[in-house]
C-alpha positions as CSV (number, residue, x, y, z in Angstrom):
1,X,2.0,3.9,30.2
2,X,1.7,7.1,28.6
3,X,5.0,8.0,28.2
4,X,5.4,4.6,26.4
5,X,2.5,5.6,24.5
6,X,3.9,9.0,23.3
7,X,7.1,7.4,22.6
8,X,5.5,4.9,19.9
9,X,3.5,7.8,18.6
10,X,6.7,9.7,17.8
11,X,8.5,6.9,16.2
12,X,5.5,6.2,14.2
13,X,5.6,9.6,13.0
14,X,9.2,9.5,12.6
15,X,8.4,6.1,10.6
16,X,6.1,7.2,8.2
17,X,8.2,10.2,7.8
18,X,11.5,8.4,6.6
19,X,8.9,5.7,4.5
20,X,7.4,8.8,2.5
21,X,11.0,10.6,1.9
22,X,12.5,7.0,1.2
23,X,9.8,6.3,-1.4
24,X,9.2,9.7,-3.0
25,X,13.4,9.9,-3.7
26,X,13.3,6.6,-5.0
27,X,10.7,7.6,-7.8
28,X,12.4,10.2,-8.3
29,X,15.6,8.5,-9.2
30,X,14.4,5.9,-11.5
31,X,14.5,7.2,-15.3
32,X,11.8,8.6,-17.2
33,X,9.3,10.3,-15.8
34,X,5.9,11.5,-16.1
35,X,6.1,13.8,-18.6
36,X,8.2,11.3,-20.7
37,X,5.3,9.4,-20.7
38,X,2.7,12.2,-21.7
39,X,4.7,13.2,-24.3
40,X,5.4,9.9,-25.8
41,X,1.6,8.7,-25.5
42,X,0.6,11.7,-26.9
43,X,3.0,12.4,-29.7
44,X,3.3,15.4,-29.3
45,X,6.8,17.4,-29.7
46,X,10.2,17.5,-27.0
47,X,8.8,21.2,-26.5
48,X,5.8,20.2,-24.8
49,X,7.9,17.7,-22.4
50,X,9.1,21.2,-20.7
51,X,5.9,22.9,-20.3
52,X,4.7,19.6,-18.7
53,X,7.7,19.1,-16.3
54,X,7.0,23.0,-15.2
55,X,3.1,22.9,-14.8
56,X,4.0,19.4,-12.7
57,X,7.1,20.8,-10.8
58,X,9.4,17.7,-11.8
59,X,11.7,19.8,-13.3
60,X,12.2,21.8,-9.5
61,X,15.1,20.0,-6.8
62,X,13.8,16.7,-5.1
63,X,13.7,18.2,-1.7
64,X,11.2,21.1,-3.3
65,X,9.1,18.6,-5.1
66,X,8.8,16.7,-1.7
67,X,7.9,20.2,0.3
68,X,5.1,20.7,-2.5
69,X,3.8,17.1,-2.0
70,X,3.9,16.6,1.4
71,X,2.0,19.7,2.0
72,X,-0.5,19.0,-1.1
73,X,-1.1,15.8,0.7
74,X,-1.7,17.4,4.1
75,X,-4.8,19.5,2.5
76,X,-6.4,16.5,0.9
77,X,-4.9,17.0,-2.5
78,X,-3.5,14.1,-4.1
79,X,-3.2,15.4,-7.5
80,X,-4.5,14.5,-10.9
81,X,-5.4,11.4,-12.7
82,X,-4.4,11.9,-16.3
83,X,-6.0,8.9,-17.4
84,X,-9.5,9.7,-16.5
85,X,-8.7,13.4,-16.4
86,X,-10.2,14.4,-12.9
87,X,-8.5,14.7,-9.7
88,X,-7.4,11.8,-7.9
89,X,-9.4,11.8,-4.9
90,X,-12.8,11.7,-7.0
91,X,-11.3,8.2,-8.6
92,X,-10.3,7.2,-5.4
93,X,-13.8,8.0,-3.3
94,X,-16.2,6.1,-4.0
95,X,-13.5,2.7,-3.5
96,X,-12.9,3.9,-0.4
97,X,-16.4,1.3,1.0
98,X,-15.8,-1.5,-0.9
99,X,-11.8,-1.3,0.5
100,X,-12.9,-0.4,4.2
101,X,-15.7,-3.5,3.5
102,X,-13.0,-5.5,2.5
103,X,-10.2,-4.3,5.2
104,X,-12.7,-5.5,8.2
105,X,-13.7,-9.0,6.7
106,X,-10.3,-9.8,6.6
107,X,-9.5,-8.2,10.0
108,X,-12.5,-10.5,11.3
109,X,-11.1,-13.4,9.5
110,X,-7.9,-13.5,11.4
111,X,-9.3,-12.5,14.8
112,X,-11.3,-15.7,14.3
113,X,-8.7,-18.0,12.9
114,X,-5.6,-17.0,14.4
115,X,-6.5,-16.0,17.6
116,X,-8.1,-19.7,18.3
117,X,-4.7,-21.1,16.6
118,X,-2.7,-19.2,18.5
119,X,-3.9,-20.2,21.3
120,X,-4.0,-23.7,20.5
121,X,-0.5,-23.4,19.5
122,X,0.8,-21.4,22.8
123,X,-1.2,-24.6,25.0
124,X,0.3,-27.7,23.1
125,X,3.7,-25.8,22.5
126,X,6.6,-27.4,21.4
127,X,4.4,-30.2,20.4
128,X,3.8,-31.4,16.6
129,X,0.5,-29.8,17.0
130,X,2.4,-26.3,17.7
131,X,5.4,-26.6,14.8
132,X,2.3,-27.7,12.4
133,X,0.3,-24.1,13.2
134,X,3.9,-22.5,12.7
135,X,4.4,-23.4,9.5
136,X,0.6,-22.9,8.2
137,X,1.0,-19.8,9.6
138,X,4.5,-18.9,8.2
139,X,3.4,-20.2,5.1
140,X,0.6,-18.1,4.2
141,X,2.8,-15.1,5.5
142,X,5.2,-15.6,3.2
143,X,3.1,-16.8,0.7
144,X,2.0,-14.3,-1.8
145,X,-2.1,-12.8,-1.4
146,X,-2.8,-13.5,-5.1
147,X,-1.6,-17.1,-4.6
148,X,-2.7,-17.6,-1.7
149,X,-6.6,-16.4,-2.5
150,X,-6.4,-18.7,-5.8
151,X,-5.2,-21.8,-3.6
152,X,-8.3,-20.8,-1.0
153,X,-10.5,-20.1,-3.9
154,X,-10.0,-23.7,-5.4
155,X,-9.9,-25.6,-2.0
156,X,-13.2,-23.8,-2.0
157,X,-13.9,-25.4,-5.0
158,X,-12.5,-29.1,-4.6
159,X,-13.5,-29.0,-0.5
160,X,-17.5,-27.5,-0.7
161,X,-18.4,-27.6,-4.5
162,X,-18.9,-24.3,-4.4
């Protein structure tokens, strides 16, 4: 058991590893880039764009970047909001409740429905009852979240006048 245990662990690491260097390259490689955008909100002059791109370190090899990133991220910093001008982690703070809030209803949610249904669905299999919970359940996997909350939200509406 835990050498099973240590094996997920490392491919989890080795996972999120590969998801953060996938992801990080790919914003790299899509045109335009943050200082662009400064520079053209701002209206301010090509010169700038340079002195932006070195104060951010965009204008240093990908790998590099990534090194700088990664090990910003490791001590907490996630770097600046230039919108609100503060760093990151104070916009990000004080959602952090309302998300966790928000994380566990759901989490309690489908512990309560699917777990039942599942059931359900694993005692009456290969019955109508069982392909029926299969595709509710594929359905609202595939489906969208937006959608899906608007379609709860007005059989809410139609269902319990609420």
């Amino acid at each position: 058991m835990g050498a099973y245990l240590v094996r997920r662990f490392l491919l989890m690491v080795l996972t999120l590893f590969g998801m953060s260097v996938l992801i990080f390259v790919m914003l790299r490689l899509v045109p335009g880039n943050i200082a662009d955008i400064l520079v053209d909100a701002s209206g301010s002059d090509p010169k700038e764009k340079a002195k932006i791109a070195r104060e951010l370190g965009i204008d240093r090899p990908i790998a590099e970047q990534y090194v700088s990133w990664i090990s910003g991220l490791s001590r907490g910093d996630l770097g600046f909001a230039y919108v609100s001008e503060r760093p990151a982690i104070e916009e990000i703070a004080p959602r952090i409740p309302v998300t966790a809030k928000l994380a566990t209803l759901a989490l309690v949610f489908s512990i309560l429905i699917g777990l039942p249904l599942g059931v359900i669905s694993a005692v009456r299999r290969n019955t109508f009852l069982d392909y029926l919970l299969r595709v509710i359940s594929l359905s609202g996997l595939s489906m969208p979240s937006f959608w899906l909350g608007l379609l709860v939200l007005m059989g809410f509406v139609q269902v319990l006048g609420w």
